[in-house]
C-alpha positions in Angstrom: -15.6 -42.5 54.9 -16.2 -39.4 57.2 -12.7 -38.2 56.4 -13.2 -38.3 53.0 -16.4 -36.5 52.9 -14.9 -33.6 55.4 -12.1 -33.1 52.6 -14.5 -33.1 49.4 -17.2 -31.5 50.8 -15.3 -28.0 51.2 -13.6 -28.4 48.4 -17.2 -28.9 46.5 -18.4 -25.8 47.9 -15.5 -23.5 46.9 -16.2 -25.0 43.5 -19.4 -23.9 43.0 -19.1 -20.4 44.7 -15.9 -20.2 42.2 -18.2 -21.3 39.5 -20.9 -18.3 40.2 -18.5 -15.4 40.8 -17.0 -16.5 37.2 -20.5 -16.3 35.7 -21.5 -13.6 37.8 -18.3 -11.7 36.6 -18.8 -12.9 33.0 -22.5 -10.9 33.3 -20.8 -7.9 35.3 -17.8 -7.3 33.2 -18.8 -8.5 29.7 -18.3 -6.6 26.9 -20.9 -6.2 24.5 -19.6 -6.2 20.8 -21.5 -4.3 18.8 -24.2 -6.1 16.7 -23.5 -3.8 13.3 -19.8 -5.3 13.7 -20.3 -8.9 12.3 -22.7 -7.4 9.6 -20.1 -4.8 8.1 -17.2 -7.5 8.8 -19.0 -9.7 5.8 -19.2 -6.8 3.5 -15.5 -6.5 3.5 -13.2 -8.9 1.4 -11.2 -10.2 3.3 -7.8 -9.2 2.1 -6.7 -7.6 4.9 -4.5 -5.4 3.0 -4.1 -2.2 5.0 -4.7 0.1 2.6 -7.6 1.5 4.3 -5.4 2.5 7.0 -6.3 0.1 10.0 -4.6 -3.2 11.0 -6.8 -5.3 8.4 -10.5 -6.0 8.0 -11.4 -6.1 11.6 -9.6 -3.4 12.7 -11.5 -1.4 9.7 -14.7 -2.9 10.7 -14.8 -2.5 14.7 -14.1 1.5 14.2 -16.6 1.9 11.5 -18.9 0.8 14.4 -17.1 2.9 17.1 -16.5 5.8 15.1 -19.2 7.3 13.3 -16.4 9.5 11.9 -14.9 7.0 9.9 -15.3 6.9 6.4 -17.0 4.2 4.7 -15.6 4.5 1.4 -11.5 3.5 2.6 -11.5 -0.6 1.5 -9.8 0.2 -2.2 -10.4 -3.4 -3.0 -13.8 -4.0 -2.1 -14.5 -1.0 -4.3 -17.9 0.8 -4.7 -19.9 -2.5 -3.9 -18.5 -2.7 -0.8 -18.8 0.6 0.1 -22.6 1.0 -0.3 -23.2 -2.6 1.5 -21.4 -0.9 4.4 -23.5 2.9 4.3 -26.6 0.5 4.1 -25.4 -1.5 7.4 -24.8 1.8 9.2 -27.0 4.1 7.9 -24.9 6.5 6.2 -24.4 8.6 2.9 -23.0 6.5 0.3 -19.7 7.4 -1.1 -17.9 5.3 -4.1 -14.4 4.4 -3.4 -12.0 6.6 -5.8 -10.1 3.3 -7.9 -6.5 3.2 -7.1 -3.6 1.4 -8.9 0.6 1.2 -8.3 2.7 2.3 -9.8 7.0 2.4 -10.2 8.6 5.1 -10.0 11.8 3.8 -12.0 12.1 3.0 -15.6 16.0 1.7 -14.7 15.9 -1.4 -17.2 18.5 -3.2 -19.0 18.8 -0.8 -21.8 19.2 2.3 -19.7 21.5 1.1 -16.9 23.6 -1.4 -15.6 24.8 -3.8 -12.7 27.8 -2.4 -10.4 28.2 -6.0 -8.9 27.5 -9.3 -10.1 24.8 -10.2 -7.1 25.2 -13.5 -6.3 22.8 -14.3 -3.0 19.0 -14.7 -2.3 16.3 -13.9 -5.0 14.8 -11.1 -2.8 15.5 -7.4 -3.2 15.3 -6.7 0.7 18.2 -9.5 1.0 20.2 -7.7 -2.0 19.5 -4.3 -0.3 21.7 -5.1 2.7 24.0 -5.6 0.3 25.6 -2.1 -0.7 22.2 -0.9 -1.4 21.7 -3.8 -4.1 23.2 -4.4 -7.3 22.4 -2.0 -9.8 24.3 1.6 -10.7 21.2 3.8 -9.3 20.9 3.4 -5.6 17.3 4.9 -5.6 16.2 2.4 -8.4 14.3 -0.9 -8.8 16.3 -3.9 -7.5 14.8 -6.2 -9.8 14.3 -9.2 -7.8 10.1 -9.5 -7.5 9.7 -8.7 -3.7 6.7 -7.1 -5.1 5.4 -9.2 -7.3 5.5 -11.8 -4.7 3.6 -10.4 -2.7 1.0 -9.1 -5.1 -2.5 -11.2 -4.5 -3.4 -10.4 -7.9 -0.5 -11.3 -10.2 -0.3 -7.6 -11.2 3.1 -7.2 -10.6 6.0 -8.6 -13.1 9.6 -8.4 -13.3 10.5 -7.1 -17.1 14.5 -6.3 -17.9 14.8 -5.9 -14.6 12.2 -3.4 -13.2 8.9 -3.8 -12.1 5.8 -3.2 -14.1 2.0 -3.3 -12.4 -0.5 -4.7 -15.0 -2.9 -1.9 -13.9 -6.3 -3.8 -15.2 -5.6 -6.3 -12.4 -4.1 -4.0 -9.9 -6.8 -3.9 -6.9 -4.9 -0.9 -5.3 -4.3 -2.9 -2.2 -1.1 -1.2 -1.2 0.8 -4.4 -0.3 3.7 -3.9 -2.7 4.2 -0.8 -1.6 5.4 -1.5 2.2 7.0 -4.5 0.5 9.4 -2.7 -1.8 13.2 -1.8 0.2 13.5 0.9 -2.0 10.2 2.7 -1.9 9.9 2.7 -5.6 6.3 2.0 -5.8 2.8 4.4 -4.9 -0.7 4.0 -5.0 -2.7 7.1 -7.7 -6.2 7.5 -8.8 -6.7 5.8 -11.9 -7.5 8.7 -13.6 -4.4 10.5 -12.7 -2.1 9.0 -15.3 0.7 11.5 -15.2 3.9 9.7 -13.5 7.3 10.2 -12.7 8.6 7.1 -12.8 12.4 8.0 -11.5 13.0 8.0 -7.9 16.6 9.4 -7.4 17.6 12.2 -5.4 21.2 12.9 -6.7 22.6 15.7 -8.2 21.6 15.6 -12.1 25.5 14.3 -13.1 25.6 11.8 -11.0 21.9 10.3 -12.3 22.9 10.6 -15.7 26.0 8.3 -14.9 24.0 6.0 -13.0 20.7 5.9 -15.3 19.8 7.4 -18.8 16.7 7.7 -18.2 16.4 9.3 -14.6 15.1 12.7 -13.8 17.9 15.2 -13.9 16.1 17.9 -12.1 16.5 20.5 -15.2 13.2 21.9 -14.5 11.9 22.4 -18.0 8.4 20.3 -16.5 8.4 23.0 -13.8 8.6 26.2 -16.4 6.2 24.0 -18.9 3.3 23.2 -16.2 0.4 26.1 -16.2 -1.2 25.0 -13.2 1.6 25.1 -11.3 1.5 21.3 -10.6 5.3 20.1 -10.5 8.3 21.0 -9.2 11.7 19.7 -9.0 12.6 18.9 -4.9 15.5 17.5 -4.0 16.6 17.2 -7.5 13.2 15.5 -8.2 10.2 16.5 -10.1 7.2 16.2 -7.6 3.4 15.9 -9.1 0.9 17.5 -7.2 -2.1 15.3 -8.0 -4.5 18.3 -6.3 -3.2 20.5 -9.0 -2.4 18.1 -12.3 -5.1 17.9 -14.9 -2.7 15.4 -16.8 -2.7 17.3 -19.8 0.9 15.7 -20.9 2.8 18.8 -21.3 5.6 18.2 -18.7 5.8 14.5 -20.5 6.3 16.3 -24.1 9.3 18.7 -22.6 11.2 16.1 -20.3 14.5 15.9 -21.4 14.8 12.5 -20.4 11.5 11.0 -20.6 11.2 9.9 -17.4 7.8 11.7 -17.1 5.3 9.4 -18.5 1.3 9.3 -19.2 0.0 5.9 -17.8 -2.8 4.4 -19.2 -4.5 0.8 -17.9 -2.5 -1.8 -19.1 
């Protein structure tokens, strides 16, 4: 009996001194979370989207509470509600969130291009872009397979004669479909900026003509039409300035192609 009570009774003592550094330590060291956090964590929706530029909702939240720096007015899909639940948590001037919706920037259907190679393989664009860039003639363009509208919360995103259209009414301006398209067809704009170039290839005028009828063949006429200096053609692209653009339609009326289109909410 005496040798059993000389090996537990040590071994009960270390116990308990183990057990009141650990709470001693779990005073000392612990880090205090900041009590706004929680609060502004309910005011956000949840989606955890990225589009406000953080790694989701929490991320968002915890430097809203660090950071007095950080605007209140970044979660696109919580919108303006949001947004003022969050200045009243924190004490700060309200600012409305500006709406946002995608958009494609290719108008490569059916009618205006065609397939290269008869793709046989997985229904995903990022599987058929490992494939010599996919299957249609235009390299740059939509690869037709829904990635996006996959991935798209809302249902905004459909696949029509094989290019991508956002169904802006029920676009939240999220920004998932655009880190989920291969091809970097697809952008987030302000609502109210409805002037669009929806082409996306980079080649020499020639060769985007042979690939698509409908792409932008850098001729500048948009560039020479624009009075506020808004567009210009880089890299054989015309570029919108959004800064500059008062989307009065004139580049739209003079593109030789038509590529350059006034988007309203669909």
């Amino acid at each position: 009996m005496n040798a059993i009570l000389i090996a537990v009774i040590p071994v009960a003592i270390i116990g308990i001194l183990c057990a009141v550094m650990l709470v001693v330590a779990s005073k000392v060291m612990a880090v205090k979370e900041d009590e706004r956090f929680p609060k502004v964590r309910e005011c956000l929706p949840g989606a955890n989207c990225g589009a406000c530029g953080f790694a989701g909702c929490d991320g968002y939240a915890k430097a809203l509470c660090e950071d007095e720096k950080t605007p209140s007015n970044l979660c696109v899909p919580g919108g303006a509600v949001c947004a003022k639940e969050i200045s009243e948590v924190l004490g700060v001037e309200f600012k409305d969130v500006e709406a946002q919706a995608a958009v494609v920037h290719c108008l490569g259907d059916c009618n205006v291009t065609e397939d290269r190679v008869d793709y046989q393989g997985m229904e995903s664009c990022a599987a058929a872009k490992m494939i010599f860039g996919g299957k249609g003639k235009c390299g740059w363009g939509c690869l037709g397979l829904g990635d996006c509208a996959k991935a798209c919360p809302e249902d905004a995103i459909c696949i029509k004669d094989g290019v991508a259209h956002v169904k802006t009414s029920l676009c939240i301006g999220c920004g998932v479909c655009v880190r989920t398209c291969p091809n970097n067809l697809i952008s987030l704009r302000k609502v109210q900026s409805a002037t669009v170039v929806a082409c996306s290839n980079k080649d020499k005028g020639a060769l985007t003509r042979k690939a698509c009828s409908s792409g932008c063949i850098g001729c500048k006429k948009c560039e020479k039409t624009c009075e506020y200096d808004a567009i210009k053609v880089i890299n054989n692209l015309a570029v919108i300035d959004y800064e500059k653009c008062t989307s009065c339609g004139a580049c739209a009326e003079v593109c030789t192609t038509k590529c350059i289109k006034i988007f309203s909410g669909q």
